[in-house]
C-alpha positions in Angstrom: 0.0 0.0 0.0 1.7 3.2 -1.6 -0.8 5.6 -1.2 -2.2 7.6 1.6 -4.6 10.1 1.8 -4.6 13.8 3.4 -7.4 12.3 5.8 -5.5 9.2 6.4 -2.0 11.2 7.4 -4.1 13.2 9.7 -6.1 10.3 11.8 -3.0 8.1 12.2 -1.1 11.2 13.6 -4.1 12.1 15.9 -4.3 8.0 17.2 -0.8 8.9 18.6 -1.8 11.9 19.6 1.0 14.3 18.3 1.7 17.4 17.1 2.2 18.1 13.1 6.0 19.1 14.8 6.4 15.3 16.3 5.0 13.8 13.6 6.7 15.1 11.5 10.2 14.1 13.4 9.2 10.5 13.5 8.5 10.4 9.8 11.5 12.2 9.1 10.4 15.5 7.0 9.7 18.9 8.0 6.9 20.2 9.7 5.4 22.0 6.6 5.1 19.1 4.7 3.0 17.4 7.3 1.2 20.5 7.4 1.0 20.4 3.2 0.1 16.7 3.4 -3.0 16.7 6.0 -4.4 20.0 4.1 -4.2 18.2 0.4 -1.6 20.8 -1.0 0.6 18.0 -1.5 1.2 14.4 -2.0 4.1 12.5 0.5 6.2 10.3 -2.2 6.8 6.7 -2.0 9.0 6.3 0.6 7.3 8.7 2.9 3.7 6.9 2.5 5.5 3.6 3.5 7.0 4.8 6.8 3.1 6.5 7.4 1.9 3.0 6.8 4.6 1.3 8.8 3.9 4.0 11.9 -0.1 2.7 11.7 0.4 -0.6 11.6 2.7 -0.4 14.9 -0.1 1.2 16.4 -2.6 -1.5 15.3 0.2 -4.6 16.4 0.3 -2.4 20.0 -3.4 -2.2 20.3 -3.6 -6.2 19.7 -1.1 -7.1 22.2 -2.0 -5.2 25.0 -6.1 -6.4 24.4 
């Protein structure tokens, strides 16, 4: 899964409850471009999608272990 949508960057950032600024550190681009992301101005490439998608689905493995 490549892709990721404005409203998708935006809800996984919110499950971990961080800022645009955190997020942003953990995915490893600037805050603007979170910012630019979660408003539709832009599109994260490739390798930025995956790391998004790699960030949720730790969430999801956390939230099945400690259930």
């Amino acid at each position: 899964m490549d892709e990721i949508t404005s409203e998708q960057i935006r809800q996984i950032r919110q499950k971990l409850k961080l800022s645009q600024t955190a997020f942003a550190e953990i995915v490893g681009v600037a805050f603007t471009t979170i910012n630019r992301w979660e408003n539709g101005h832009t599109k994260p490439h490739r390798v930025a999608c995956r790391r998004i998608w790699e960030i949720e689905k730790t969430i999801e493995d956390k939230k099945l272990i400690s259930n």
